[in-house]
N, CA, C and O atoms as a CHARMM CRD file, in Angstrom:
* protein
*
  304
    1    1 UNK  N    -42.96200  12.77700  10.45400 PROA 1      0.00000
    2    1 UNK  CA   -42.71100  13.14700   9.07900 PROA 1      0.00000
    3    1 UNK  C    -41.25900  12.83000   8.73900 PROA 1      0.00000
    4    1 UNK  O    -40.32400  13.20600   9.44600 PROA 1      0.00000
    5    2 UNK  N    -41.09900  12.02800   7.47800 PROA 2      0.00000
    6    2 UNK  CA   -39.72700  11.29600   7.44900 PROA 2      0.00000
    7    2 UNK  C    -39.20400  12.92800   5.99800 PROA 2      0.00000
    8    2 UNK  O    -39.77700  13.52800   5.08900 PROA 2      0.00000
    9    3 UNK  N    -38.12100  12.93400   6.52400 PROA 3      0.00000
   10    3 UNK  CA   -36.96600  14.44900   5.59500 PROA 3      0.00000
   11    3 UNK  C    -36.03800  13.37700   5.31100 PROA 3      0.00000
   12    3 UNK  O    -35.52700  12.49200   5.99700 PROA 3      0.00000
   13    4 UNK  N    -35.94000  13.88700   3.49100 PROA 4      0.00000
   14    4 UNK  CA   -34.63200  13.42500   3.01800 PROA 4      0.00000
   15    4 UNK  C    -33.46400  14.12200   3.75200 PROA 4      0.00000
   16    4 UNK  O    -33.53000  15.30400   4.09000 PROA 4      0.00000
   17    5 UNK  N    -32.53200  13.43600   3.95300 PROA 5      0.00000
   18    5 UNK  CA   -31.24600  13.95800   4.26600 PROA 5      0.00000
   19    5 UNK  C    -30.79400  15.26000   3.50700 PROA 5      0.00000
   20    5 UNK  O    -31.27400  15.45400   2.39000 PROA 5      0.00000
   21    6 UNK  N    -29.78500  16.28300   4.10400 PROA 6      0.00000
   22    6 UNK  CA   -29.49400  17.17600   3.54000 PROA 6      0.00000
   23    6 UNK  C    -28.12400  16.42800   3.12600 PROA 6      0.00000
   24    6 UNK  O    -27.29600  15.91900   3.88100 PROA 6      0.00000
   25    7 UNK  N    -28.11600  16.49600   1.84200 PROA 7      0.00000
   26    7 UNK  CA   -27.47800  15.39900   0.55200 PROA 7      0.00000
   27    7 UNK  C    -25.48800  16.67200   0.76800 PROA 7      0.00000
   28    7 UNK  O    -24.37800  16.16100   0.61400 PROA 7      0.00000
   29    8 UNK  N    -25.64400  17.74700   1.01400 PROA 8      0.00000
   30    8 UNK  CA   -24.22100  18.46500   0.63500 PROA 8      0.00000
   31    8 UNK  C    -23.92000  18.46100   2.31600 PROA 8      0.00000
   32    8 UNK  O    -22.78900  18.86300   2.58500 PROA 8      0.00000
   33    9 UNK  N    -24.78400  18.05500   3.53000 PROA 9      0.00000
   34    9 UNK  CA   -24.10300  17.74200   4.29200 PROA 9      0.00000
   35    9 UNK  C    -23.61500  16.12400   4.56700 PROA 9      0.00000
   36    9 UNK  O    -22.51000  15.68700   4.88900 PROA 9      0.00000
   37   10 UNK  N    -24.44700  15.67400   4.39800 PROA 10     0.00000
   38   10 UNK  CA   -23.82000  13.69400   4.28600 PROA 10     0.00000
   39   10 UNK  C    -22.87000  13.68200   3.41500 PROA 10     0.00000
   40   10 UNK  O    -22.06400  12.88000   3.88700 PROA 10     0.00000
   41   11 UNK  N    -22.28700  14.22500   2.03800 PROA 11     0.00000
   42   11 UNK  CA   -20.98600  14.11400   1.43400 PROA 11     0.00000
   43   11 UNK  C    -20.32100  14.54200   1.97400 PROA 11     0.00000
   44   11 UNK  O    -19.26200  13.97700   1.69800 PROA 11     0.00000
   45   12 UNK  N    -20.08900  15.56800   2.96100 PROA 12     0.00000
   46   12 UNK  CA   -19.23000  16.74900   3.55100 PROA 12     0.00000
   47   12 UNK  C    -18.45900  15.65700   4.64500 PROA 12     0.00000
   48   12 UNK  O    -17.26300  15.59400   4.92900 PROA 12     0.00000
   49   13 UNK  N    -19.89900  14.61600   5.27200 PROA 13     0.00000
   50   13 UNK  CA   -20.08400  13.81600   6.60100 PROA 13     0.00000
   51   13 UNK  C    -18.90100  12.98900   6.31400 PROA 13     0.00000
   52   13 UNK  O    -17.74800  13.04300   6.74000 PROA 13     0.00000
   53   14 UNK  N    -19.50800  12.18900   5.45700 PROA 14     0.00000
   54   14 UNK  CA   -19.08300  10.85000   4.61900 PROA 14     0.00000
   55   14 UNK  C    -17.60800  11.04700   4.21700 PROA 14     0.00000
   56   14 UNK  O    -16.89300  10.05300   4.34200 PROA 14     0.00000
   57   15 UNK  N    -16.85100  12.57000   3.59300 PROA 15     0.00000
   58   15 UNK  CA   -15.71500  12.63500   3.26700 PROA 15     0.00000
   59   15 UNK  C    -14.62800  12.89900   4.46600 PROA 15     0.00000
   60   15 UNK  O    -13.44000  12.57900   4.44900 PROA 15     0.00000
   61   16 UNK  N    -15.46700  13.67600   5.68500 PROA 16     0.00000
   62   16 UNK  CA   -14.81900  13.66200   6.82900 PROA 16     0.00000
   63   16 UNK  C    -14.15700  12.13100   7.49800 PROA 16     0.00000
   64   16 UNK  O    -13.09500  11.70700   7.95300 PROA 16     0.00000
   65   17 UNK  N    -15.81200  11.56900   7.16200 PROA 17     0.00000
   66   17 UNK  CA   -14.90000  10.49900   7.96100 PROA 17     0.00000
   67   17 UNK  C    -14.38500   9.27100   7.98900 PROA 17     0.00000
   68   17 UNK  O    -13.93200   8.63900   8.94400 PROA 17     0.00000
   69   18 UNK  N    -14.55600   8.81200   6.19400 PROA 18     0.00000
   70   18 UNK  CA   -13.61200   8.32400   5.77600 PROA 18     0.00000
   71   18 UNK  C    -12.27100   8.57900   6.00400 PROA 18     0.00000
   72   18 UNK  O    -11.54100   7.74400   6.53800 PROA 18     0.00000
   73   19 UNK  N    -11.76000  10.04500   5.51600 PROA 19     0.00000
   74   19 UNK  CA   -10.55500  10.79300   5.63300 PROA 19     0.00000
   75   19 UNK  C     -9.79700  10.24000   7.43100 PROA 19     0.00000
   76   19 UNK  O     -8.75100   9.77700   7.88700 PROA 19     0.00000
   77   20 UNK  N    -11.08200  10.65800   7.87500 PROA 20     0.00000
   78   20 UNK  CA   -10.50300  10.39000   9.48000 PROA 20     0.00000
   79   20 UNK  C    -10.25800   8.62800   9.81700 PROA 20     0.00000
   80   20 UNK  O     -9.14900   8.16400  10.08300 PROA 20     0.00000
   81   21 UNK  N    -11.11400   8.07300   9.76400 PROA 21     0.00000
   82   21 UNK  CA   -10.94000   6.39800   9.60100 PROA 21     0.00000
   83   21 UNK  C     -9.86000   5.87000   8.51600 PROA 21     0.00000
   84   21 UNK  O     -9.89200   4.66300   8.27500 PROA 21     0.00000
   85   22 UNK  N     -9.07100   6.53200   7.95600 PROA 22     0.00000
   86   22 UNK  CA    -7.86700   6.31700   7.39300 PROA 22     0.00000
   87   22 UNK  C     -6.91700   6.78700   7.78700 PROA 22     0.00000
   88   22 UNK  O     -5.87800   6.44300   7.22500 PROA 22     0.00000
   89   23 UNK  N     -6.85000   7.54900   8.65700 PROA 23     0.00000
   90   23 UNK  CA    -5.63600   8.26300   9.15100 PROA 23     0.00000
   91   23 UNK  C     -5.69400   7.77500  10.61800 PROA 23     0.00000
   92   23 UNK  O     -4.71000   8.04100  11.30800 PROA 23     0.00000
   93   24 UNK  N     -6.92800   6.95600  11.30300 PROA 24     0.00000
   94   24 UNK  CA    -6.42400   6.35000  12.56900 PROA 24     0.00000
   95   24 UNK  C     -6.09600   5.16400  12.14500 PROA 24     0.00000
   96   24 UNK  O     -5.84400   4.40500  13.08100 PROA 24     0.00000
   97   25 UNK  N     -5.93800   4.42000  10.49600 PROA 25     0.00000
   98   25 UNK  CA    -5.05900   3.30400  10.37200 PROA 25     0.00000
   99   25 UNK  C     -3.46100   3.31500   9.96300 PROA 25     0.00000
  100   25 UNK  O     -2.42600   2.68800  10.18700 PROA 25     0.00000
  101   26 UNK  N     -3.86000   4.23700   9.35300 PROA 26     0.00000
  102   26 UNK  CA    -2.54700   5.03800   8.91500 PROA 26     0.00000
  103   26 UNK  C     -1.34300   4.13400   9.06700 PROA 26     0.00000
  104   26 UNK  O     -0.78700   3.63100   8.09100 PROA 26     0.00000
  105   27 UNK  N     -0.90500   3.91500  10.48600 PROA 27     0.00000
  106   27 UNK  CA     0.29800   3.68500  11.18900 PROA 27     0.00000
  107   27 UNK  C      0.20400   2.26600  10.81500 PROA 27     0.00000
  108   27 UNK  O      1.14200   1.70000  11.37600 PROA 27     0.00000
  109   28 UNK  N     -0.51200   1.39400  10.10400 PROA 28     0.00000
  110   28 UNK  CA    -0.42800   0.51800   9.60400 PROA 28     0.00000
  111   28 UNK  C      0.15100   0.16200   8.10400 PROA 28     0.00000
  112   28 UNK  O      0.06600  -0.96600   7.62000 PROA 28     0.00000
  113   29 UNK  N      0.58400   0.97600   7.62300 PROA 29     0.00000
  114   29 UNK  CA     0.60900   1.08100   5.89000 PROA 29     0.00000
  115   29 UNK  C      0.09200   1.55700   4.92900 PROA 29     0.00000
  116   29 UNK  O     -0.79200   2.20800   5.48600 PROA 29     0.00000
  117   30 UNK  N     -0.04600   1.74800   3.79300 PROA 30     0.00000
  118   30 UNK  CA    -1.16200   2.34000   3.27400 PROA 30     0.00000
  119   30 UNK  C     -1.95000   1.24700   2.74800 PROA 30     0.00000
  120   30 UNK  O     -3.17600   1.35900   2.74200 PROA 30     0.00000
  121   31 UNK  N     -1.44300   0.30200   2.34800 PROA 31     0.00000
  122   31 UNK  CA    -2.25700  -1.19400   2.00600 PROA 31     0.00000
  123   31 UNK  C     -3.38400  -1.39100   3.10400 PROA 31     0.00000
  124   31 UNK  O     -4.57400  -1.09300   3.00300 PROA 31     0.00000
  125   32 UNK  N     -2.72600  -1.96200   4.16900 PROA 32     0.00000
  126   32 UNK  CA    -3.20100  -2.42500   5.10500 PROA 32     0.00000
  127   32 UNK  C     -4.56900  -1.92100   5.74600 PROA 32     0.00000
  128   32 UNK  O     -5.66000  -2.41900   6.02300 PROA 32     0.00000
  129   33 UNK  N     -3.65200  -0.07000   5.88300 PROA 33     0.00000
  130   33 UNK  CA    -4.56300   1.02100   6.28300 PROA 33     0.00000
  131   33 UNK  C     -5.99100   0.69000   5.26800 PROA 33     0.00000
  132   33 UNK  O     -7.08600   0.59300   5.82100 PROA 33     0.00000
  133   34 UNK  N     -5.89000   0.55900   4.03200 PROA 34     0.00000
  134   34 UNK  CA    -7.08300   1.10300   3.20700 PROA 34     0.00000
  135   34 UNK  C     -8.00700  -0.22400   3.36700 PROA 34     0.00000
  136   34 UNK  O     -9.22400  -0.04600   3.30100 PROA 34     0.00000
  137   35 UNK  N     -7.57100  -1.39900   3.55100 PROA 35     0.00000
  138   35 UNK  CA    -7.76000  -2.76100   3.83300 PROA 35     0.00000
  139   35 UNK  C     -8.79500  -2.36200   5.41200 PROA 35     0.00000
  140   35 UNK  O    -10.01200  -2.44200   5.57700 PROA 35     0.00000
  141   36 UNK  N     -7.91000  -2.01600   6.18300 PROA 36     0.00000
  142   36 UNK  CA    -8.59700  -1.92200   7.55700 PROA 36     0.00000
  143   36 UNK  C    -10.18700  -0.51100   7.63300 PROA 36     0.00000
  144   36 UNK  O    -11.19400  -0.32500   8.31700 PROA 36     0.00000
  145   37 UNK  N     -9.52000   0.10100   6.52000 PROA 37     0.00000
  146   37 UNK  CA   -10.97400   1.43500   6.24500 PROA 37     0.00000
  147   37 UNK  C    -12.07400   1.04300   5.76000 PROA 37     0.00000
  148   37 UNK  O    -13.11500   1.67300   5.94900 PROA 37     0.00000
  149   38 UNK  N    -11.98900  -0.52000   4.76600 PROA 38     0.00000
  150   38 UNK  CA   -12.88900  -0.79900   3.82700 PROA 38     0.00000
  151   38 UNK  C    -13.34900  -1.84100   4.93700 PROA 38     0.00000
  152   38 UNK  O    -14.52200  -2.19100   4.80600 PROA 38     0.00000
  153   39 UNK  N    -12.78100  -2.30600   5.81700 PROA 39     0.00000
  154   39 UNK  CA   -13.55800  -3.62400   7.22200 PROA 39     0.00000
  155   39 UNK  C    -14.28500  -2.66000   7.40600 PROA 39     0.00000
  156   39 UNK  O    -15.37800  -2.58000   6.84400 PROA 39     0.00000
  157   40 UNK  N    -13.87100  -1.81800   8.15100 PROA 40     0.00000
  158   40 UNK  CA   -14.49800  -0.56700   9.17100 PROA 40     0.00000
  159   40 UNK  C    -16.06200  -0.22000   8.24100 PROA 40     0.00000
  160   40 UNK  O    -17.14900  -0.65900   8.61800 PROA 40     0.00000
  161   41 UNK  N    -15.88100   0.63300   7.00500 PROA 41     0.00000
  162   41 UNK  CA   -16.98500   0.91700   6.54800 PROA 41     0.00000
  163   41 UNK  C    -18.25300  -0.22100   6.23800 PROA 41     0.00000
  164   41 UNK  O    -19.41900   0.15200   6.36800 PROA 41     0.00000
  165   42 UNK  N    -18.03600  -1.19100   5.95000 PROA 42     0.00000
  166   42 UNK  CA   -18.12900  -2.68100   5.58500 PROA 42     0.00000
  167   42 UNK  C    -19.12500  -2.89400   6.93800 PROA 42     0.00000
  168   42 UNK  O    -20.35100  -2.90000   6.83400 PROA 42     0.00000
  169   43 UNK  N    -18.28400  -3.09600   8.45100 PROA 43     0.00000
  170   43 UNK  CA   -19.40600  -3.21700   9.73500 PROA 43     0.00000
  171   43 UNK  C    -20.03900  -2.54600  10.22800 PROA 43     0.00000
  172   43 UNK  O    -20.90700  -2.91800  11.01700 PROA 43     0.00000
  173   44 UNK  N    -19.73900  -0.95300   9.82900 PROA 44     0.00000
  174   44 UNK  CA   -20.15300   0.03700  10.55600 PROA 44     0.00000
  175   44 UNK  C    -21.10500   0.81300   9.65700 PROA 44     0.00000
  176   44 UNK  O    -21.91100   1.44700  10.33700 PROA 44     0.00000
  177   45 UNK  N    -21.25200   0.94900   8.49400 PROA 45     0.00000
  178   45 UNK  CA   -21.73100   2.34200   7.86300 PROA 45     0.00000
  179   45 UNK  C    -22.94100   1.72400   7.26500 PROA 45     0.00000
  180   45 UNK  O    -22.92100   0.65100   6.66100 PROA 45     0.00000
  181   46 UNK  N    -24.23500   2.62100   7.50700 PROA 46     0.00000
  182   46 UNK  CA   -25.55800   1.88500   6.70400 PROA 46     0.00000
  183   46 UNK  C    -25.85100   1.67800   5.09000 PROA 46     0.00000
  184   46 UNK  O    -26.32600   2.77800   4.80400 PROA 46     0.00000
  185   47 UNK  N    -25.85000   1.52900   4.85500 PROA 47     0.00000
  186   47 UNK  CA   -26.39900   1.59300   3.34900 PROA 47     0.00000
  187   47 UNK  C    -26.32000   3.05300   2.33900 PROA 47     0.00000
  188   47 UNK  O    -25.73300   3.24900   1.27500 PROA 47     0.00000
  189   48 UNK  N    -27.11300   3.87700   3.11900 PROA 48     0.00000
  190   48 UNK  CA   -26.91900   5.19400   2.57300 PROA 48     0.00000
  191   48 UNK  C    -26.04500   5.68500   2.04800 PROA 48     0.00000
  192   48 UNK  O    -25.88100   5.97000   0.86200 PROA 48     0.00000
  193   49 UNK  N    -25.02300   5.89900   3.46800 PROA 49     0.00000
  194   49 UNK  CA   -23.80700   6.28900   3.56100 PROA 49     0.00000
  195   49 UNK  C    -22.96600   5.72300   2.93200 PROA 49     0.00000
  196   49 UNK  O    -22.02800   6.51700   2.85400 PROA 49     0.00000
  197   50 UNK  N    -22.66900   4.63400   2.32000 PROA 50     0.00000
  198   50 UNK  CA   -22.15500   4.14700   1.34800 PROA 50     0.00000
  199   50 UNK  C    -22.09200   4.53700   0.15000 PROA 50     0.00000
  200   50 UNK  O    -21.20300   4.87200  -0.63300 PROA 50     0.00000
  201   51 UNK  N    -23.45700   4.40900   0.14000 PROA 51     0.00000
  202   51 UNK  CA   -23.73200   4.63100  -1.67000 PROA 51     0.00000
  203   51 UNK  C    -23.38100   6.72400  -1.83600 PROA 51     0.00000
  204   51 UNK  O    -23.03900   7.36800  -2.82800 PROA 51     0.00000
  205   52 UNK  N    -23.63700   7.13900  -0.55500 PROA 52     0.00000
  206   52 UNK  CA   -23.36200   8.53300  -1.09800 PROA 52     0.00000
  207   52 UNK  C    -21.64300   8.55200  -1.17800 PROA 52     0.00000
  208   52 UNK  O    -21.10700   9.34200  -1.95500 PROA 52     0.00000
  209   53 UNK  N    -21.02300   7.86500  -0.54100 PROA 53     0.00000
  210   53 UNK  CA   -19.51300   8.14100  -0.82200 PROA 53     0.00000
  211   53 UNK  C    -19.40400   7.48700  -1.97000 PROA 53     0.00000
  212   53 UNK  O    -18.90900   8.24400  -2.80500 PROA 53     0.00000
  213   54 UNK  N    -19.66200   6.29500  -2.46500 PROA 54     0.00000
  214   54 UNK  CA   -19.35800   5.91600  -3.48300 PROA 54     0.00000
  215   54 UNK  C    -19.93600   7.13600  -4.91400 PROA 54     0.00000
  216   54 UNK  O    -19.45800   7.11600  -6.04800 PROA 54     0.00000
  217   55 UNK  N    -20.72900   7.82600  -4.56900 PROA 55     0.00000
  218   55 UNK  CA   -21.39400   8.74400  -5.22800 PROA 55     0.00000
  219   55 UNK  C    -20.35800   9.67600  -5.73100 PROA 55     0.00000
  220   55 UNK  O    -19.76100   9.73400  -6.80600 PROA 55     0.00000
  221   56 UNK  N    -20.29500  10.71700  -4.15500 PROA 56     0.00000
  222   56 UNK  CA   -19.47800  11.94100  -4.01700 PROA 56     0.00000
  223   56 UNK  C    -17.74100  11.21200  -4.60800 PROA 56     0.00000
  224   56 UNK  O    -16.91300  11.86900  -5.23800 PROA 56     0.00000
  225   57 UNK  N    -17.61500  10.09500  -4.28300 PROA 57     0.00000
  226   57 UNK  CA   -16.03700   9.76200  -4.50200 PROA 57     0.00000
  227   57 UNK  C    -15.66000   9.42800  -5.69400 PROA 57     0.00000
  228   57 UNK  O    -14.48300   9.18600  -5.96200 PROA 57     0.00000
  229   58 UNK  N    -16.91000   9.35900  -6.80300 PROA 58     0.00000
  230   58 UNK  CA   -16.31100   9.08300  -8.74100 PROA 58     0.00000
  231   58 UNK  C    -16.43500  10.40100  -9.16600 PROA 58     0.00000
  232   58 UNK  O    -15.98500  10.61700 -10.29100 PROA 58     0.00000
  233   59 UNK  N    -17.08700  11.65700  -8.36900 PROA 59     0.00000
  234   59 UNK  CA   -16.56400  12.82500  -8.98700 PROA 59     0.00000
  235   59 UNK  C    -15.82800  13.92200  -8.42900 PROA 59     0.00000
  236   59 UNK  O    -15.48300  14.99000  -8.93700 PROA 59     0.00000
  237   60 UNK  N    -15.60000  13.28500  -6.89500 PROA 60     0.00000
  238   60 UNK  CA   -14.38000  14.55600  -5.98800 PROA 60     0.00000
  239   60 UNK  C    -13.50800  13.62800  -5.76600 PROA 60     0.00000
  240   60 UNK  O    -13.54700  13.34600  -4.56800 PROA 60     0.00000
  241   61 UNK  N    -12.47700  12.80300  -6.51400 PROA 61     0.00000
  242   61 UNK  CA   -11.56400  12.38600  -5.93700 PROA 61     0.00000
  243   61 UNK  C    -10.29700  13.54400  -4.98600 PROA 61     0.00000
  244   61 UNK  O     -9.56400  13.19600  -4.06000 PROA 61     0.00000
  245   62 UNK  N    -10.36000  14.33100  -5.34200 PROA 62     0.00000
  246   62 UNK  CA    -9.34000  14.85700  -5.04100 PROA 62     0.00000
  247   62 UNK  C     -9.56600  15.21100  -3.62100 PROA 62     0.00000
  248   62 UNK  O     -8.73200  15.85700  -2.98700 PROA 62     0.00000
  249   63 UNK  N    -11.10800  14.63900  -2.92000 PROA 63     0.00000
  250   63 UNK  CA   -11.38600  15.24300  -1.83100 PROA 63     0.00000
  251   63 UNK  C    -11.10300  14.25900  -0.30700 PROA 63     0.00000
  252   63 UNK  O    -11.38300  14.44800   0.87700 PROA 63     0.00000
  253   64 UNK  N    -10.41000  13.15900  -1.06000 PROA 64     0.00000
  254   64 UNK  CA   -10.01800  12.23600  -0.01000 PROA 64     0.00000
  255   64 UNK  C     -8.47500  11.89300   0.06300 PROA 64     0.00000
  256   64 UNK  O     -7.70800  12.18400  -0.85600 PROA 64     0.00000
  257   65 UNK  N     -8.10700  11.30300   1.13400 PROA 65     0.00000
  258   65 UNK  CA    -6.94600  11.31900   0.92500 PROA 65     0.00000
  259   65 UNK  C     -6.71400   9.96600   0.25000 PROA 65     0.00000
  260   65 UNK  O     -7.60100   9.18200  -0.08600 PROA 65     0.00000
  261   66 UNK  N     -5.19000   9.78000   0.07500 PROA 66     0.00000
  262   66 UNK  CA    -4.57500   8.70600  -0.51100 PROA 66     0.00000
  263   66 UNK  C     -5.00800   7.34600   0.00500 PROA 66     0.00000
  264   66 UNK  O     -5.39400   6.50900  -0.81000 PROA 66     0.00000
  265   67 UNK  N     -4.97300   7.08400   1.22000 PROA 67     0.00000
  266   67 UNK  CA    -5.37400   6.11100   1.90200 PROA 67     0.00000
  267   67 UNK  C     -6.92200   5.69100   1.64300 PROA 67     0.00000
  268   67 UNK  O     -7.32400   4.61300   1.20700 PROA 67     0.00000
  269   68 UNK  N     -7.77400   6.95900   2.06900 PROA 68     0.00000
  270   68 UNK  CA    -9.30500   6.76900   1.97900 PROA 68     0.00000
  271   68 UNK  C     -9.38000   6.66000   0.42100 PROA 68     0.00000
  272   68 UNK  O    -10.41800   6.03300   0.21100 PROA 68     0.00000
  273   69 UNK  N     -9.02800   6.84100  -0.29200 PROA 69     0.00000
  274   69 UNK  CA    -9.20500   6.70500  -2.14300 PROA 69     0.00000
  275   69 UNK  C     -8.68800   5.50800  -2.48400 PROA 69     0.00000
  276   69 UNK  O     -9.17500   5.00300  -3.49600 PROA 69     0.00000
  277   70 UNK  N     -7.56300   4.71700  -1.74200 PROA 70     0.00000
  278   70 UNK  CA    -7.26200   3.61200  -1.74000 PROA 70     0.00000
  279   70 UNK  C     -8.79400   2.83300  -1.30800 PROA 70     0.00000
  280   70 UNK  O     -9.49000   2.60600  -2.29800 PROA 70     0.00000
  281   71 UNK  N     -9.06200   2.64100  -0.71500 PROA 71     0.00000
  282   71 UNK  CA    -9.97400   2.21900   0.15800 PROA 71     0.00000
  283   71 UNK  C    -11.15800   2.26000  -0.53400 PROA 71     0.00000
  284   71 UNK  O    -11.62200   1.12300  -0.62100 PROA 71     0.00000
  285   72 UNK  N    -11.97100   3.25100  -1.16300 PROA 72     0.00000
  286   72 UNK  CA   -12.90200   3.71600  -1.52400 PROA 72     0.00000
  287   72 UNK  C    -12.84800   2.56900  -2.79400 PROA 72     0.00000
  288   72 UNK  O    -13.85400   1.86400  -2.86400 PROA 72     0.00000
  289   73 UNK  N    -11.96000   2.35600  -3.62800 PROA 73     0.00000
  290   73 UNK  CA   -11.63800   1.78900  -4.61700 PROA 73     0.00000
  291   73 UNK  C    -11.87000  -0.17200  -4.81200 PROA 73     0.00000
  292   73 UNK  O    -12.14000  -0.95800  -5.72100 PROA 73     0.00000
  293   74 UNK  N    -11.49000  -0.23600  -3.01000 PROA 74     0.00000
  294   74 UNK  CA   -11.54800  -1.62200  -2.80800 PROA 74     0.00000
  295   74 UNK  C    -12.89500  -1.92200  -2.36300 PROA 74     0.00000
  296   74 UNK  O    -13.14200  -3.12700  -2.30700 PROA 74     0.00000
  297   75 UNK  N    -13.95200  -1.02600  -1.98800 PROA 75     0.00000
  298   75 UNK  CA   -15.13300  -1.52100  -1.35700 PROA 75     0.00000
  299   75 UNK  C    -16.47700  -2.00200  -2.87500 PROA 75     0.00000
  300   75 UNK  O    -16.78600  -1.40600  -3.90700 PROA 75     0.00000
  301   76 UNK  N    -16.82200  -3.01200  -2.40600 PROA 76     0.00000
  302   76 UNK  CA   -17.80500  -3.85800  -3.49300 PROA 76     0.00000
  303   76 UNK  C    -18.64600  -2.99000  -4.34400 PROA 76     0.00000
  304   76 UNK  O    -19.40400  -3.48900  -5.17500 PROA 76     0.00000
């Protein structure tokens, strides 16, 4: 039996770890950093997970950091 995802934990997921995948680029710049977050999500993250950050991230900006909102901004 296939269950929709629990939708307020995958934003919770999704904001964690963006947040976190920007802060292990961090030490690169913030350009660079948000550049290297948007590869990362780009090879790594399925479909879903995308579209729910892109979701959760046009109405909680305030819930990512500078870097990951950089980032969030540059992905297609």
């Amino acid at each position: 039996m296939k269950t929709e995802p629990d939708m307020a934990v995958t934003r919770a997921h999704v904001t964690h770890e963006i947040n976190q995948i920007a802060r292990n680029f961090e030490c690169l710049g913030e350009d660079a950093a948000a550049s290297a977050t948007v590869d990362h999500i780009e090879l790594f993250w399925p479909p879903l997970l995308k579209e729910v950050l892109a979701g959760y991230a046009r109405g909680h900006p305030a819930a990512f950091s500078r870097i990951a909102g950089k980032a969030i901004a540059l992905l297609p």
